[in-house]
N, C-alpha and C positions, 0 to 999 in steps of 0.2 A: 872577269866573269860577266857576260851579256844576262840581263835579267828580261826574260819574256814575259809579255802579258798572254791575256786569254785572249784567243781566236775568236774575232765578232761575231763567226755564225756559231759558235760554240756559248760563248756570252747571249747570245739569242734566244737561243735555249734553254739556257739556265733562265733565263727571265721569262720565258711562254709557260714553263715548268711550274715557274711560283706562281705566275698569275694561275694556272689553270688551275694547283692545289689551294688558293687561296680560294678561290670562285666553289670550288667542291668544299671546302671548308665554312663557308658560309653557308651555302645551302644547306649543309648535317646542323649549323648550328640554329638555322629557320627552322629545318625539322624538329630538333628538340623544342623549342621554343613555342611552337604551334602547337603540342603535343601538350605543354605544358598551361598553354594558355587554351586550352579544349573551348567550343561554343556551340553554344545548342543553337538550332534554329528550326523555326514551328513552322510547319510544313502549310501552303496553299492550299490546304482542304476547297473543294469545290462545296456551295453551300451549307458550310460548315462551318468554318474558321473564317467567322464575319467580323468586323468593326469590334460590337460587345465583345465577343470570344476572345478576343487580340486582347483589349484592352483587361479583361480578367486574368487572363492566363499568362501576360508577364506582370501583373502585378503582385501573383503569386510568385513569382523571382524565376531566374536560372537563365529567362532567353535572352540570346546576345544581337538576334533578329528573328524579325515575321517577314514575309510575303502574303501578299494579298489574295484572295479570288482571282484566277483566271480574267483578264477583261480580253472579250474576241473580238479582234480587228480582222473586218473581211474585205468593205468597199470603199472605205469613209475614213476622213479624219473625223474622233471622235470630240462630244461638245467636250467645256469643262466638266459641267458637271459631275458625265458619267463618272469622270476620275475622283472625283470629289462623293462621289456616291460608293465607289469602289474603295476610299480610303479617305474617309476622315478625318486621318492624321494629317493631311496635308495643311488641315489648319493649325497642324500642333508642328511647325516643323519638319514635317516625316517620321512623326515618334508617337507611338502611344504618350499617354500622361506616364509611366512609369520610367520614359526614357529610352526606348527600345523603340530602334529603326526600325522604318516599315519598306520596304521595295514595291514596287508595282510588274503585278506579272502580267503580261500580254500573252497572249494566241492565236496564231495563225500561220499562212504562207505563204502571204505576200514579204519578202524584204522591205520593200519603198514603202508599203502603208505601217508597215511596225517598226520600222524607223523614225516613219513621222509622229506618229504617236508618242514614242517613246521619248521624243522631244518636248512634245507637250506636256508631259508627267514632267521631266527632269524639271520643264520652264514651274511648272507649280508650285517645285519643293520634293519632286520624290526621293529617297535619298537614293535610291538603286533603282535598276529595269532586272526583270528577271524572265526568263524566256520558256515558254513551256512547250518540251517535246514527250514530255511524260505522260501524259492524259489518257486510258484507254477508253474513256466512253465511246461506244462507238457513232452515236451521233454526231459525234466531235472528230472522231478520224474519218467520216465520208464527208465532212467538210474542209477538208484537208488541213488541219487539226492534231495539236498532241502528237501522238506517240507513232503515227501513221507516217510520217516522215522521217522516223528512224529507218525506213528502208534507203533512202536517198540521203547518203551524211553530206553529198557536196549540197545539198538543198539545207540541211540545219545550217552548216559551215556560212552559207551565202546570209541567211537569215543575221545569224551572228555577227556577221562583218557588218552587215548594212548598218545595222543598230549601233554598233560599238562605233562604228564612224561616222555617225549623223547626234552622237550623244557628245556633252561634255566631256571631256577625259577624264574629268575628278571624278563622273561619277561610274562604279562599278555596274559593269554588267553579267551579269552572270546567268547559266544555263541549267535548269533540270531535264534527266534524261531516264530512260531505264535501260535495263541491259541492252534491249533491240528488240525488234516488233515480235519475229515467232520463235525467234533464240538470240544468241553474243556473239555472232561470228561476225559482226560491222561494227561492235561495241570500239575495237582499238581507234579504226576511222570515224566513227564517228566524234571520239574525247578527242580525240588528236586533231579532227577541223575544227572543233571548237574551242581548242585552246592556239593553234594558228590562225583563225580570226578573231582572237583578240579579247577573248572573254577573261574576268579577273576570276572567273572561279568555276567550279563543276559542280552540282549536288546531280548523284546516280542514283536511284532507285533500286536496288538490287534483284531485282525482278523484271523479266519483260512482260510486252502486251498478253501476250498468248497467256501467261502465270495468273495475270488481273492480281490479285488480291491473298492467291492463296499461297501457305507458307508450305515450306519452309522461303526466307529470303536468302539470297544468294551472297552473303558478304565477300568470299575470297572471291570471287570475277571481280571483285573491285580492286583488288590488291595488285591484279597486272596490268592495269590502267593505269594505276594511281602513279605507279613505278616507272611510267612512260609520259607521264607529263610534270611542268613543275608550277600550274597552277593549283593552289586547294582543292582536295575534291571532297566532298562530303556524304558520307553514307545516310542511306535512308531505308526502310522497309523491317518492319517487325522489329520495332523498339520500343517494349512494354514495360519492360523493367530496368532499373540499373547494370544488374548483368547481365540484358540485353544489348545496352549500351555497350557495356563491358567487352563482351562476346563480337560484336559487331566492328568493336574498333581493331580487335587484336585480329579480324580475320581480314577486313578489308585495307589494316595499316594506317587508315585515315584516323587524324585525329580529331576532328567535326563530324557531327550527326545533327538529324533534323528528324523532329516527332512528326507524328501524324495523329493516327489514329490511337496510338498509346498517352499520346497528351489528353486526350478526351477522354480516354478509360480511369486515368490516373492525372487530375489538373495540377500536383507541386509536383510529376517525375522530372523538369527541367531539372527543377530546384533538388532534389533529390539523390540524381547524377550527378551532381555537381558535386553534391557534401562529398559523394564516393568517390569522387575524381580528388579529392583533398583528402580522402584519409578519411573522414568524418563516415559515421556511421547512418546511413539515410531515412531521416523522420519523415511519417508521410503523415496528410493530415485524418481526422477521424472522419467516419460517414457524417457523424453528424454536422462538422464544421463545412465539409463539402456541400450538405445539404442546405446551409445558409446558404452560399454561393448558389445554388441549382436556385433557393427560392427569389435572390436576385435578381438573377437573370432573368427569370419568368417574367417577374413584374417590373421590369425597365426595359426587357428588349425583345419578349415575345408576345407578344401582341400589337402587332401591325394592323392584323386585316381580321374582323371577328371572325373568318372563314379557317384561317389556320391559328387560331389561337390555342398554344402549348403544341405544336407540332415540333416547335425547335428543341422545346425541355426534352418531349419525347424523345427526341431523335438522341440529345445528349442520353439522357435514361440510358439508351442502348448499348451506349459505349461504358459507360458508366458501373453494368453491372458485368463487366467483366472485370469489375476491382472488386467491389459493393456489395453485400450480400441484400445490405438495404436500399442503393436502387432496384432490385428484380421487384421487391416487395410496393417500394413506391408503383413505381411502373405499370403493377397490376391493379392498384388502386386508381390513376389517373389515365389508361390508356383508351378509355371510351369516353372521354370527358370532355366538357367542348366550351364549356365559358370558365370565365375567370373565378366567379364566386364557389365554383365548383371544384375548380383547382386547386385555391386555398385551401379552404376544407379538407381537401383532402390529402395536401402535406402537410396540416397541423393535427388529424387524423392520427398522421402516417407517425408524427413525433409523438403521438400523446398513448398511443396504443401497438404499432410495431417495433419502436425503441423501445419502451417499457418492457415487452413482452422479450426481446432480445435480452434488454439488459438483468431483466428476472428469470430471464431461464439459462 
């Protein structure tokens, strides 16, 4: 009896077979695993989510990263400073004091000048570059700017590449986008050059230009992206609550989201999300405890220039009382008010006779 072996090119196959269900098998088990290990990341607010606000708002817990302010690169390599003005952390490492990486976001589109840039962050200490195609101001998209270049994705794609090959390789780069300037018909081209030049990650905006702001956001257009590439992508736009979060993960498939404007409305929904993402049932803090934090912030980070002193509180206010019944109340007491001594006043005011009157009625 002659005993035959297996046919090489038949043996070949069987071995392409397990590498390739092995390879698919890893991927489902990153999928769970990323799903499992969820992380919030606090959105780039322009003028908004500054130094202080970073530093506040992961010290309240949940974020796993920040991004900076926009910094626009047009003609110029920029000094240090700027960087250094744009992200304080860089003397802390790239980390708030709570521990929590900070990236540096650039804007523009030029490739070679936000490549060099971007080098000059990494040389600092940034721990990431992060690239903005999302931006709708439109003073920022006639400078060729944000969200204005989701018309041309080989123009993002180029952008991407330059950066990602003129940066360290350790250090991530990564891209935000929204759906596409006046609808999603370029959204698949444009994830897909930028995850073929080399980006470690995606945050989508679930909304295009033309949307700007208002809702509803679009989570499933995220979900036939997401299903086309195998870098992270991370949802964003109208995430107020936990079942926000909720809502937005199971439509878009992504297991990352990033606040914006709901982290301001509500400063522990990281932390929040988080307990929900565990099982836990999510404590949020009282007005009143937020209201120490608001009168913090006044007095250590708003008051730069006596010309806009408590413009920043106000601005927060804003966001604020769509949690708050008692920011609308502050708000109306402090929103004609123009010095510090008067400020005061009148959120010890606000605790001595609109809490009271809250709490007694």
């Amino acid at each position: 009896m002659v005993k035959r072996g297996i046919a090489p090119h038949l043996l070949r196959n069987r071995v392409d077979t397990i590498i390739i269900c092995h390879l698919e098998l890893k991927r489902e088990i990153s999928k769970v695993e990323s799903r499992v290990k969820m992380r919030i990341i606090l959105a780039p607010m322009q003028g908004v989510v500054d130094h202080p606000m970073r530093e506040m708002l992961t010290r309240l817990g949940g974020y796993d990263r920040c991004v900076t302010e926009f910094i626009r690169v047009t003609q110029t390599h920029l000094p240090e400073k700027v960087f250094f003005r744009y992200c304080p952390e860089l003397k802390q490492g790239g980390k708030t004091l709570a521990g929590t990486p900070v990236y540096i976001q650039f804007l523009g589109g030029n490739p070679r000048l936000l490549a060099d840039n971007a080098v000059i962050a990494t040389q600092l200490g940034a721990a990431g570059i992060d690239l903005n195609f999302g931006c709708p101001a439109k003073v920022v998209n006639r400078h060729d700017g944000g969200s204005v270049l989701l018309k041309e994705p080989t123009r993002v794609a180029a952008i991407v590449r330059a950066v990602r090959e003129a940066v360290d390789p350790a250090v991530p780069v990564t891209a935000k986008i929204r759906l596409g300037f006046q609808d999603a018909s370029l959204l698949l081209d444009i994830a897909g050059g930028v995850e073929a030049a080399g980006a470690s990650e995606l945050c989508i905006h679930a909304r295009t230009r033309e949307d700007g702001y208002k809702p509803p956001a679009y989570w499933q257009h995220i979900n036939v992206v997401r299903q086309q590439l195998t870098i992270p992508v991370v949802v964003n736009g109208e995430i107020w609550t936990p079942q926000d979060a909720m809502q937005a993960q199971l439509e878009s498939g992504c297991a990352d989201v990033m606040l914006g404007r709901g982290a301001l409305a509500c400063p522990d929904l990281a932390r929040a999300i988080k307990q929900q993402h565990q099982g836990q049932r999510p404590q949020f803090m009282s007005w009143l405890t937020v209201l120490e934090e608001l009168a913090d912030f006044f007095e250590t980070s708003d008051q730069p220039d006596p010309k806009y002193i408590g413009n920043r509180t106000k601005q927060w206010l804003s966001y604020l009382k769509n949690q708050y019944a008692g920011a609308e109340l502050l708000f109306e007491r402090i929103k004609r008010l123009r010095t510090v001594p008067d400020i005061l006043d009148a959120m010890e005011q606000h605790r001595r006779h609109d809490l009271n009157n809250e709490l007694s009625g």
